[in-house]
Every structure is written in C-alpha cells, then in structure tokens.
C-alpha positions as CSV (number, residue, x, y, z in Angstrom):
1,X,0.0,0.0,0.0
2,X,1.3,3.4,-1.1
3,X,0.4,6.2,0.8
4,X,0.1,9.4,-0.9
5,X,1.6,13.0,-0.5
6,X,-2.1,14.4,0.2
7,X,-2.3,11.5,3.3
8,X,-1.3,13.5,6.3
9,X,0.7,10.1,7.2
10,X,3.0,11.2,4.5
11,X,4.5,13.5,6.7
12,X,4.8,11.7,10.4
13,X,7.8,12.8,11.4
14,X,9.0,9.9,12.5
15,X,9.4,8.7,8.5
16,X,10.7,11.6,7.0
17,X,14.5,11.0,7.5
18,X,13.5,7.3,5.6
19,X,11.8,9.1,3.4
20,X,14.1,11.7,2.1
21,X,17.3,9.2,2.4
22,X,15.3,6.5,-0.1
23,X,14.5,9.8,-2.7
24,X,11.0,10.3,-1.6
25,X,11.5,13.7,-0.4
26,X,14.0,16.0,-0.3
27,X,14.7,18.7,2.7
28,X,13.2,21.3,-0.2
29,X,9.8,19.3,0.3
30,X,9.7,19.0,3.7
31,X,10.1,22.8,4.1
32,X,7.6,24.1,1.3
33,X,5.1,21.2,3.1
34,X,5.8,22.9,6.9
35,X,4.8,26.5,5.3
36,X,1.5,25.2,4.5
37,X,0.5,24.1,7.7
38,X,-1.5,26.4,9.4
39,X,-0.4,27.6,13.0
40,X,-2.4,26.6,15.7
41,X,0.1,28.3,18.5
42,X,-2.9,30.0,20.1
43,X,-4.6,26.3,20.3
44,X,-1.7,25.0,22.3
45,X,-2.4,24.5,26.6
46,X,0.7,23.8,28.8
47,X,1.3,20.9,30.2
48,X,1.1,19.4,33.7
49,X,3.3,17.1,35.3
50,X,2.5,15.5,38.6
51,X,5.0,16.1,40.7
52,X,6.4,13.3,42.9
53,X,6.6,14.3,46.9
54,X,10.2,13.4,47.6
55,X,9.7,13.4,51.4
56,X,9.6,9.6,51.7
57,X,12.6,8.7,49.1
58,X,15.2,7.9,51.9
C-alpha cells in the first residue's frame, strides 16, 4: 500500500528522515510542506506534570 503525499501520514515525522534518504523527499519538500501548515500556537495548553513528593525517598 502506497500512501500518498495528500495523506497526512506522509509527513509523520517519525518517517521523514527514511523518506528523504530512499529519494522520496527532499529537505526542499519538507520545508515548502511545513509552510503550509496552518499555526495553531494559540490552540496550544501547557502541560502538567505530577509532581512526585520526595519526602519519603530515603
């Protein structure tokens, strides 16, 4: 199964390195893809991290 450049699994970023070293992509594509992503900065919420209590690690 082929995935196409319109599938947004195209672009996981965990593939692109494999992608652009077997000729898929190049860096060039990568970069005019990222421009066309709309920012969602202003979407974004922090993250919270429990907090261990340390007062009973002796």
């Amino acid at each position: 199964m082929t995935i196409s450049r319109e599938d947004p699994r195209f672009w996981d970023v965990r593939l692109l390195e494999r992608r652009i070293r077997h000729g898929l992509l190049n860096k060039k594509d990568v970069e005019k893809h990222l421009k066309t992503l709309p920012d969602v900065a202003d979407k974004a919420a922090p993250a919270v991290l429990d907090e261990e209590d340390d007062s009973n690690a002796e």
